[in-house]
C-alpha positions in Angstrom: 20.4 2.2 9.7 17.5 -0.2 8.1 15.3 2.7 7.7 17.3 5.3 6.4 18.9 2.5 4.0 14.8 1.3 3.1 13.8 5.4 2.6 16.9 5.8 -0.1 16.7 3.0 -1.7 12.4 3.7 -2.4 13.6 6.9 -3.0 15.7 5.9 -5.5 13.3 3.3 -6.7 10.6 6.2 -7.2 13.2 8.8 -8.5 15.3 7.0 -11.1 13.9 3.9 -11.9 14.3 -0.1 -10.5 18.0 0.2 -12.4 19.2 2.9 -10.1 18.9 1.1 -6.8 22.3 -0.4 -5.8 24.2 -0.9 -2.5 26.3 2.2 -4.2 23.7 4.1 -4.8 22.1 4.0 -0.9 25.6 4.3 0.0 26.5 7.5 -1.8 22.6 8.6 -0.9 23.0 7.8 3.0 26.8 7.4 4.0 26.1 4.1 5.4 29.4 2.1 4.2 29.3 -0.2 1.7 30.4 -2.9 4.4 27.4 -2.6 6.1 25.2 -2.4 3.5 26.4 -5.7 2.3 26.4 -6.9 5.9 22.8 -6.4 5.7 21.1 -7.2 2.5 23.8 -9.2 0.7 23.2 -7.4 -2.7 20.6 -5.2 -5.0 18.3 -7.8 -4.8 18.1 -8.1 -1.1 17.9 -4.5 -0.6 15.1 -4.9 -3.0 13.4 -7.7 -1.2 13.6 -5.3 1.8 12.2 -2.5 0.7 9.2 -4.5 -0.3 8.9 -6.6 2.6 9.4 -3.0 4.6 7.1 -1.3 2.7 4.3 -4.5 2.6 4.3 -4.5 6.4 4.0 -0.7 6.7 0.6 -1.1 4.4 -0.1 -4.0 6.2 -0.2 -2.5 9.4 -3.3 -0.4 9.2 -5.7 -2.8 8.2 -4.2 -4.8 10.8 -5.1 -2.6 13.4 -8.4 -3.8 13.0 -11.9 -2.2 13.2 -12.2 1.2 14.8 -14.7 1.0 18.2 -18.2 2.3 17.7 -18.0 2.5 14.1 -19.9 0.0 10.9 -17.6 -1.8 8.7 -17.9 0.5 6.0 -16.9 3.1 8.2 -13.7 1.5 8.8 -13.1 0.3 5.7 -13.2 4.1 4.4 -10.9 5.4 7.5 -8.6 2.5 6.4 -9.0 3.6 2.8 -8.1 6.9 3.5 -5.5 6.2 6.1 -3.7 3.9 2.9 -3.9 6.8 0.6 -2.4 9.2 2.8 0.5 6.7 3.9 1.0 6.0 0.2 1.2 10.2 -0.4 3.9 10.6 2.3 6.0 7.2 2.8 7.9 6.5 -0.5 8.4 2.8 0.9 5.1 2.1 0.7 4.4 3.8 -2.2 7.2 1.8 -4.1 5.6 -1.2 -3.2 3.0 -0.5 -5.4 5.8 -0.2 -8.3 7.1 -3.6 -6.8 3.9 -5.3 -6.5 3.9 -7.4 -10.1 7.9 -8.0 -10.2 9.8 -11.0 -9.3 10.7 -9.5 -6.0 7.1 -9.5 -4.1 6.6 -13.3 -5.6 10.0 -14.1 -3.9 9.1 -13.2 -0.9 6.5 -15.5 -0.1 4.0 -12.6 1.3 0.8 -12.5 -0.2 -0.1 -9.9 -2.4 -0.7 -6.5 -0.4 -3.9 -6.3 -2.7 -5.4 -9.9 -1.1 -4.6 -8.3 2.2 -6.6 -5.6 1.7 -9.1 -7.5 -0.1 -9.7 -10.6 2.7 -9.3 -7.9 5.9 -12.0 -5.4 3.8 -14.1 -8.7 3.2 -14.2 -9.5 6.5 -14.8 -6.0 8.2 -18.0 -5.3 6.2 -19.3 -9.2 6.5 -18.6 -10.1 10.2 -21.7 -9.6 11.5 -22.9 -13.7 11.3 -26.0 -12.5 10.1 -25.1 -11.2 6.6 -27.1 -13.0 4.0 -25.3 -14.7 1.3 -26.6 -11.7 -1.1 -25.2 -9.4 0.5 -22.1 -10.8 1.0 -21.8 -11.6 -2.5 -22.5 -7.6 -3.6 -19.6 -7.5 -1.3 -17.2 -9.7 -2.8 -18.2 -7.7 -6.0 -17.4 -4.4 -4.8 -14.2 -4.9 -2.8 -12.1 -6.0 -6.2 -13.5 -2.7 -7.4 -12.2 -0.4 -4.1 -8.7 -2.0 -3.8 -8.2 -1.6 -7.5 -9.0 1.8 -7.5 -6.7 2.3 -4.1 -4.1 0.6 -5.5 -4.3 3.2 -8.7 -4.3 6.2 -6.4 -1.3 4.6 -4.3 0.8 3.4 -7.4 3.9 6.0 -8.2 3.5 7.9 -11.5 5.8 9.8 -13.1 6.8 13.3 -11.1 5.7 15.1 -14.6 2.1 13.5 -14.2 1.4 14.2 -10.6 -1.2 16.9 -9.4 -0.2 19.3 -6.9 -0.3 17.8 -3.9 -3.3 19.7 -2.2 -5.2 18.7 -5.6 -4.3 15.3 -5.3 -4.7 15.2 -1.6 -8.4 16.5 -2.6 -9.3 14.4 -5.0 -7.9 11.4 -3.2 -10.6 12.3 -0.1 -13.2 12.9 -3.0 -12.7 9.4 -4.5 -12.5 7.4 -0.6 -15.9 9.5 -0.3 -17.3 8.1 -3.2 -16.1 4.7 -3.1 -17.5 4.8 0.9 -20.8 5.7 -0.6 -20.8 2.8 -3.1 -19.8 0.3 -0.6 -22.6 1.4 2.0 -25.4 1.6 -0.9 -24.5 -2.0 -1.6 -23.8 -3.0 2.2 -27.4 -2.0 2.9 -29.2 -3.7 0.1 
């Protein structure tokens, strides 16, 4: 029941607006009765809280996985990058959280901003060697605002009317992790 309730209501989030999310509305969109609905999330605003705290733990998750074996920090930071993008493309409770992230609901919550997740975790993958001089790990702390504000652009929901087709998208999504991984490793190896 809790995802199909968290799927509707993002859907509905990312369809129709914040206004349009109501225990009625995931009720009418997922037969799920009322009852339970309230059972669970106690009104609009908890439903709301839980589709960000879904959604923040689902984008959470894969930097949380931690570094891929056998490859450099920039490595993972791009296969994280591009694993982000594409859970962003085809989960709309992540993507909503991105719509979510500068309202009253994510400061409720108490969870840090999913943007200082993925800024400490990419901080940390590409400085962790102890031997990084304090340079270098200051081009890092440069650059990683730059790559999680541009991930966060090409996550963040846009109106349907504005959206490429999704193999253009997809494409230039892979184009800009490319470009971004280039950047990172040009100033990782200064």
């Amino acid at each position: 029941m809790h995802d199909t309730a968290m799927q509707a209501a993002a859907q509905l989030m990312l369809e129709r607006g914040m206004g349009a999310v109501s225990i009625g509305a995931v009720h009418a969109a997922t037969g799920i009765s009322r009852d339970r609905l309230v059972r669970a999330y106690r009104s609009t605003t908890g439903l709301t809280t839980a589709v960000y705290i879904e959604g923040h733990t689902r984008a959470r998750a894969l930097c949380a996985a931690g570094r891929y074996p056998h490859t450099t920090g920039v490595d993972t930071v791009a296969a994280c990058a591009a694993a982000l993008l594409e859970q962003a493309a085809t989960d709309p409770v992540v993507r909503v959280v991105h719509a979510l992230e500068m309202t009253s609901t994510a400061s409720t919550t108490g969870l840090p901003s999913i943007y200082q997740v993925w800024t400490a975790w990419m901080i940390e993958t590409l400085t962790s060697h102890s031997n990084a001089p304090a340079d270098q790990r200051a081009h890092v702390g440069g650059v990683v605002p730059v790559l999680v504000a541009a991930l966060a652009g090409m996550c963040a929901p846009h109106a349907r009317h504005h959206h490429l087709p999704l193999v253009h998208a997809t494409r230039a999504r892979s184009q800009a992790v490319a470009a971004l991984g280039v950047m990172l490793d040009q100033h990782h190896h200064r």
